[in-house]
C-alpha positions in Angstrom: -3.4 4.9 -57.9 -4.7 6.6 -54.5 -5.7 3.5 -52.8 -1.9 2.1 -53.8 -0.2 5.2 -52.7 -2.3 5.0 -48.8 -0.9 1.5 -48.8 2.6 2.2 -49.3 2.6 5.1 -47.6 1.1 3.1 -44.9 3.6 0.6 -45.3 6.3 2.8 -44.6 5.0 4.2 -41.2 4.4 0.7 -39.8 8.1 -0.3 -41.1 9.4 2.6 -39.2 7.8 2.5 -36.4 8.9 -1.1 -35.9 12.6 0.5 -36.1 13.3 0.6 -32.4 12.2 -2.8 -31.6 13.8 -4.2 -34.5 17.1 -2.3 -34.0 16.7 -3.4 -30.3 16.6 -7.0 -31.4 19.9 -6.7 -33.4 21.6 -5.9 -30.4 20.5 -8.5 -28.2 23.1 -11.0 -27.0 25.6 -8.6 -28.7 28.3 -7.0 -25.9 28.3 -3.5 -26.0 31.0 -1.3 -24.8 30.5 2.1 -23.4 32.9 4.5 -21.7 32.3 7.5 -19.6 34.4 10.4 -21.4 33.7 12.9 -18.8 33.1 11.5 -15.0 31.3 13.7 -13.2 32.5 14.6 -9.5 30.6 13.0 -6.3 31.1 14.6 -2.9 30.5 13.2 0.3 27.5 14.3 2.2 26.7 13.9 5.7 23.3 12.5 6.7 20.8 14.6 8.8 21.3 13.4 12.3 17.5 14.5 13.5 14.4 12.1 13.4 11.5 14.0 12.3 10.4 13.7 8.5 8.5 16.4 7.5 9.1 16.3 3.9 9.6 13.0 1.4 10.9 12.9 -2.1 10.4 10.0 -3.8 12.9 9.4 -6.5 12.2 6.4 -9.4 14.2 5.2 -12.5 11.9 3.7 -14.3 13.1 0.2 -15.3 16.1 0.9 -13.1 17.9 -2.2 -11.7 21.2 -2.8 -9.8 22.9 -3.9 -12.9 21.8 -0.6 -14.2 23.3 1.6 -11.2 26.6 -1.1 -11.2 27.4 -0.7 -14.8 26.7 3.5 -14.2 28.8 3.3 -11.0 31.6 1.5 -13.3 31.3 3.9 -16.2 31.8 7.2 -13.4 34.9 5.7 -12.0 33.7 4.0 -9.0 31.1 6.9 -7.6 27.7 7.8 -7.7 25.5 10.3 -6.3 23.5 6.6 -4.8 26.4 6.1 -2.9 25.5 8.5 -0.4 22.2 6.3 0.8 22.1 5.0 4.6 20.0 2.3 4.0 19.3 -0.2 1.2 16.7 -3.0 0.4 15.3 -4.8 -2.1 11.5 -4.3 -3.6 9.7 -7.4 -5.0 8.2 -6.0 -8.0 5.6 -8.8 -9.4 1.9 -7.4 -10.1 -1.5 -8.5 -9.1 -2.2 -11.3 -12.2 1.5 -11.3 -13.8 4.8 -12.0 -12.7 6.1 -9.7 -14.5 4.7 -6.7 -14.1 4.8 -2.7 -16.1 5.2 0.5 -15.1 1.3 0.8 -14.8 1.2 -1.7 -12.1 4.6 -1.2 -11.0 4.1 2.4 -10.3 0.3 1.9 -8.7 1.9 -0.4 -5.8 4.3 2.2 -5.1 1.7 5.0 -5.6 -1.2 3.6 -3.7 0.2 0.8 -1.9 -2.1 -2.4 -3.4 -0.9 -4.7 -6.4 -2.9 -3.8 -9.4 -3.3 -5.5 -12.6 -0.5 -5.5 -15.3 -1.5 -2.0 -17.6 -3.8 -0.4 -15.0 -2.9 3.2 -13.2 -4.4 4.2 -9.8 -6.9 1.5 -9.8 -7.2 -1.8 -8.2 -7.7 -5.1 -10.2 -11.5 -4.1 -10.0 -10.9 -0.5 -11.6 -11.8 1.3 -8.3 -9.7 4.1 -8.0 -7.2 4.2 -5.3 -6.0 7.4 -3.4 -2.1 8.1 -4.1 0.3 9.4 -2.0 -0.4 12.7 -3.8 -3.7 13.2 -2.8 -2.9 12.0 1.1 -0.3 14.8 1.1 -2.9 17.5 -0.3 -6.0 16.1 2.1 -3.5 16.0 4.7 -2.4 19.8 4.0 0.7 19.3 2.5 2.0 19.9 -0.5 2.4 17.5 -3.3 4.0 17.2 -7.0 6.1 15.3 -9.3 8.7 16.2 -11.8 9.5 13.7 -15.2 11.0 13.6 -18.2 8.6 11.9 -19.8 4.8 12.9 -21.5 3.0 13.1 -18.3 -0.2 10.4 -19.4 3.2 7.7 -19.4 2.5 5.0 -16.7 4.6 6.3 -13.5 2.8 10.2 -13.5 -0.4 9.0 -13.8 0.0 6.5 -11.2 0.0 9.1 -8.7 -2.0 11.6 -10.5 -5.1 9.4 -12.7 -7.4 6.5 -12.7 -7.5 4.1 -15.1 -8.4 0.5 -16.2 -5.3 0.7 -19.3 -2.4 3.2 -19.7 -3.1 2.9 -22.9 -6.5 5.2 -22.4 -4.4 8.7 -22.7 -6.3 10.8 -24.1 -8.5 9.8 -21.1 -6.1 9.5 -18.4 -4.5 13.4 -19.0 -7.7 14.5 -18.2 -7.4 13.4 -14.6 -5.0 16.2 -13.8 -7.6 18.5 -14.6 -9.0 17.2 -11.1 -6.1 15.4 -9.4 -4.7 18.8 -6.9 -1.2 18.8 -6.9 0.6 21.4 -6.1 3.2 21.4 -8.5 4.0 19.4 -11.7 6.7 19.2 -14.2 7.2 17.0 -17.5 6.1 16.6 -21.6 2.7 15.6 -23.4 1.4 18.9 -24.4 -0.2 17.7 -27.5 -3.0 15.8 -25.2 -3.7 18.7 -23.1 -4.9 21.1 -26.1 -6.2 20.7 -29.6 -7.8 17.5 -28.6 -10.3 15.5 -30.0 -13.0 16.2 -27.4 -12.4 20.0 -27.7 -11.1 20.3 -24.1 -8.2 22.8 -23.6 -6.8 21.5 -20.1 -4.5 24.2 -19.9 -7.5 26.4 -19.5 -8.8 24.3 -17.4 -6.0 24.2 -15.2 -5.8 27.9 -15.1 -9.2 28.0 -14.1 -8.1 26.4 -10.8 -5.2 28.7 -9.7 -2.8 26.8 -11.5 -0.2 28.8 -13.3 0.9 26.7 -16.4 4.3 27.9 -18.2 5.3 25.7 -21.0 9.0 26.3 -20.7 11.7 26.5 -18.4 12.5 29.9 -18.5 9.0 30.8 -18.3 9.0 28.7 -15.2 12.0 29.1 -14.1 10.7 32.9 -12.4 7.9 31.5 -10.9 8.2 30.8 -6.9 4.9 30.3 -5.8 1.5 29.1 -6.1 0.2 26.0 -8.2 2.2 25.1 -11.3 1.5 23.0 -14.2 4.5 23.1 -16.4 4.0 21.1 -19.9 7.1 21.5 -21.8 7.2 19.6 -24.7 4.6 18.5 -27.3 5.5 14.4 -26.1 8.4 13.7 -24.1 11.2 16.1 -22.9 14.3 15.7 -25.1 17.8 13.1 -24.5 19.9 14.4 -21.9 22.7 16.2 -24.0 20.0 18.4 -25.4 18.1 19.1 -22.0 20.9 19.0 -20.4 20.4 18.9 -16.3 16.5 19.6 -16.6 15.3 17.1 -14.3 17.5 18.5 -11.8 16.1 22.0 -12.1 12.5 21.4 -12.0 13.1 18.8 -9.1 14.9 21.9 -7.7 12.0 23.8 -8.6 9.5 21.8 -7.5 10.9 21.3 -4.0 11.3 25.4 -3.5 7.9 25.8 -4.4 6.5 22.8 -2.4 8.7 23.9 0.6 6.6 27.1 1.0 4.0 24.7 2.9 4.8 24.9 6.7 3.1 21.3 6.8 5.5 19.8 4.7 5.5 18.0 1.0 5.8 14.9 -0.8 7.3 15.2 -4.4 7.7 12.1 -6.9 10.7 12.5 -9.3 11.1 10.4 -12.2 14.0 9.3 -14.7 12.1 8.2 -17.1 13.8 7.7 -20.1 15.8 5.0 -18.4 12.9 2.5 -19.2 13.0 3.7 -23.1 16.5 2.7 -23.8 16.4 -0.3 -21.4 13.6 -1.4 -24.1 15.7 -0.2 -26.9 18.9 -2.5 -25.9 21.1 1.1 -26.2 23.7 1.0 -23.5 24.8 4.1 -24.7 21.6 6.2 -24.0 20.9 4.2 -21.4 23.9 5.1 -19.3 23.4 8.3 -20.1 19.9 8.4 -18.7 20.8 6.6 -15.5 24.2 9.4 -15.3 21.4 12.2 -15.8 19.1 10.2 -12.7 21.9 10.1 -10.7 23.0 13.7 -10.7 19.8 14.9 -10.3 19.7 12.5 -7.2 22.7 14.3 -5.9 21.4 17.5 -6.5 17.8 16.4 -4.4 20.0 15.1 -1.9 22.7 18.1 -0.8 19.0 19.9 -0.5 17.7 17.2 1.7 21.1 17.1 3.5 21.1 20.7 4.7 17.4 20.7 5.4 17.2 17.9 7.6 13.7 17.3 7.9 13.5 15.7 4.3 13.5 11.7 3.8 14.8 11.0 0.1 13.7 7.2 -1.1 15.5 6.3 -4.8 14.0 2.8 -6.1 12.5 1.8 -9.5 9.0 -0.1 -10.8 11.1 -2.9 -12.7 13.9 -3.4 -14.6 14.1 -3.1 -18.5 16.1 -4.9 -20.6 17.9 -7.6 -18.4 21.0 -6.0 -18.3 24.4 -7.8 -17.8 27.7 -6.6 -16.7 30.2 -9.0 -18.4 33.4 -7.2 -18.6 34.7 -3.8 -18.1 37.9 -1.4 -16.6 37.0 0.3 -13.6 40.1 2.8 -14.1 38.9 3.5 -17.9 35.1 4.0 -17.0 34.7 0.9 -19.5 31.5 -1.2 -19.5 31.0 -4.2 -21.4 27.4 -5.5 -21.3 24.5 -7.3 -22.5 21.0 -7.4 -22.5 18.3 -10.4 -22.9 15.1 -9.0 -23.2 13.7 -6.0 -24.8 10.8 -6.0 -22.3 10.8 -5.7 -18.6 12.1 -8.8 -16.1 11.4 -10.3 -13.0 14.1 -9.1 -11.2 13.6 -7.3 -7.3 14.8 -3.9 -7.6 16.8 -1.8 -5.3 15.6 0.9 -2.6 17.7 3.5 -1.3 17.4 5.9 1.2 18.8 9.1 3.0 18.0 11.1 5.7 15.9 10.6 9.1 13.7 7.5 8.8 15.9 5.8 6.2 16.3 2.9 8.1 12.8 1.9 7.3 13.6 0.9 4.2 16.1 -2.5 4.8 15.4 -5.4 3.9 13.7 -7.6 1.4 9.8 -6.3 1.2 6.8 -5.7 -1.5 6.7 -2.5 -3.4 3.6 -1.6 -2.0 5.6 -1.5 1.4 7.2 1.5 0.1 3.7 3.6 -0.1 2.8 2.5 3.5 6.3 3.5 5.3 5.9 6.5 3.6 2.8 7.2 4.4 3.7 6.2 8.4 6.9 8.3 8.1 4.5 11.6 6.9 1.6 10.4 9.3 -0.9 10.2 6.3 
């Protein structure tokens, strides 16, 4: 009677955790209509007129395409945050042995600047670890962080931050931070970092660095100074009508901390829920992840604006989901789409940029390219 009761039980959790995908599948090929109750205002910002870039924030949505920021544009009555950019190209986003690649390889090339093999983080295709624009800030003197919504072992964090062979190794791949020297950081996955299997408590760990490591907002939200290691949640930070304009804040956050450094900063920020619903086929969430990047992009960029000095660069790893456009009312902030895949495409993805050096970024050109202007623009 046990043995029958494990193998129902286990039943069940393999049923349900094929829920997503199978939901996901039910939509596919289905239009689905989504209008934006409540557009949010966009102002107008004038671009810093000076040349020197002493600070860069690197902004992704994961799985982020220009379908993606059309359809959000649509939905918000004909503005985003995006619009604001001086300069736009297009990233080609295939990895080192697959066309199409994932947010492990994806995120590397950006991260490192070398194509990597589909699943790997910080490595190259031979699993030597490769030094990330985080670590070129800090050797360099500068100060470096990132901010996400996601668990921070995902793919696009530890591309900056860890070194492994598969994403997949996370118990592994946490660990990293322990020894990785940024300045700041900000996302979920607290349920790795303690209580874990090897007996490590990272947090300790951390704090035996210097870091300070609140595991809320409000308890971060007092802190102005000095290395932070914020891990709010046990997994992932909660959908954006729960956490409301979080990303926003710890960008915020993250940028008046970092900004303390007379040399300067580099800060990734990441939407990454974006990727989830993309994966999911749920236009609904997935608008309101991209409405939540967006914002939070505007927010990054009225800093950057007033500072001058600060080169913001908005792009994505891939595109999830194959997103169509097919009908829509611009004056209703009606979409009407349709997605293909539940996986990622091959599509090239856009880059944006604002502020002094953004015309480096034109043009069609390899997602590595983005690591090495950077780099050039910060004189890495």
């Amino acid at each position: 009677m046990k043995k029958t009761m494990i193998l129902v039980v286990g039943a069940l959790f393999a049923l349900t955790s094929l829920f997503p995908a199978a939901q996901a599948q039910s939509r596919r090929d289905k239009e689905q209509t989504y209008v934006l109750e409540n557009p949010y205002d966009v102002r107008k910002l004038i671009p810093p007129t000076g040349k020197k870039v002493k600070n860069v924030i690197l902004m992704i949505g994961d799985g982020m395409s220009l379908m993606h920021v059309y359809s959000a544009w649509t939905a918000n009555r004909g503005k985003l945050w995006l619009d604001n950019c001086q300069a736009v190209g297009l990233s080609k986003t295939y990895c080192a042995n697959r066309l199409i690649t994932d947010s492990g390889a994806g995120g590397t090339a950006i991260a490192t600047g070398h194509k990597t093999n589909y699943h790997m983080v910080g490595v190259d295709p031979d699993g030597k670890p490769l030094e990330s624009l985080t670590s070129l800030a800090s050797k360099k003197g500068k100060g470096s962080g990132i901010a996400v919504t996601c668990r921070l072992w995902d793919a696009t964090p530890a591309d900056f931050c860890c070194h492994n062979v598969d994403r997949d190794q996370e118990a592994e791949i946490v660990a990293d931070y322990v020894d990785c020297d940024i300045d700041y950081a900000f996302g979920g996955g607290a349920k790795l970092f303690e209580n874990r299997a090897d007996g490590r408590n990272l947090f300790q760990e951390l704090r035996d660095k210097g870091y300070k490591t609140p595991r809320s907002w409000d308890e971060l939200s007092s802190i102005t100074e000095g290395k932070v290691f914020c891990v709010t949640d046990s997994v992932d930070t909660p959908v954006p009508a729960v956490r409301g304009d979080l990303l926003a804040r710890a960008a915020l956050k993250g940028i008046e901390i970092l900004d303390k450094n007379p040399n300067g900063f580099f800060l990734m920020v990441e939407g990454s829920q974006l990727d989830d619903y993309g994966h999911f086929n749920d236009l609904d969430m997935l608008m309101q992840e991209t409405h939540d990047f967006d914002q939070t992009v505007g927010k990054v960029m009225e800093w950057a604006a007033k500072d001058g000095e600060t080169l913001v660069v908005v792009t994505a790893d891939h595109e999830t989901g194959g997103l169509t456009l097919v009908g829509g009312d611009l004056n209703e902030g009606k979409i009407v789409c349709k997605f293909s895949t539940g996986d990622h495409s091959g599509v090239m993805v856009p880059v944006y940029a604002f502020g002094p050096g953004s015309e480096q970024f034109t043009g069609i050109f390899e997602n590595t390219d983005i690591f090495w202007k950077i780099k050039k623009l910060l004189n890495l």
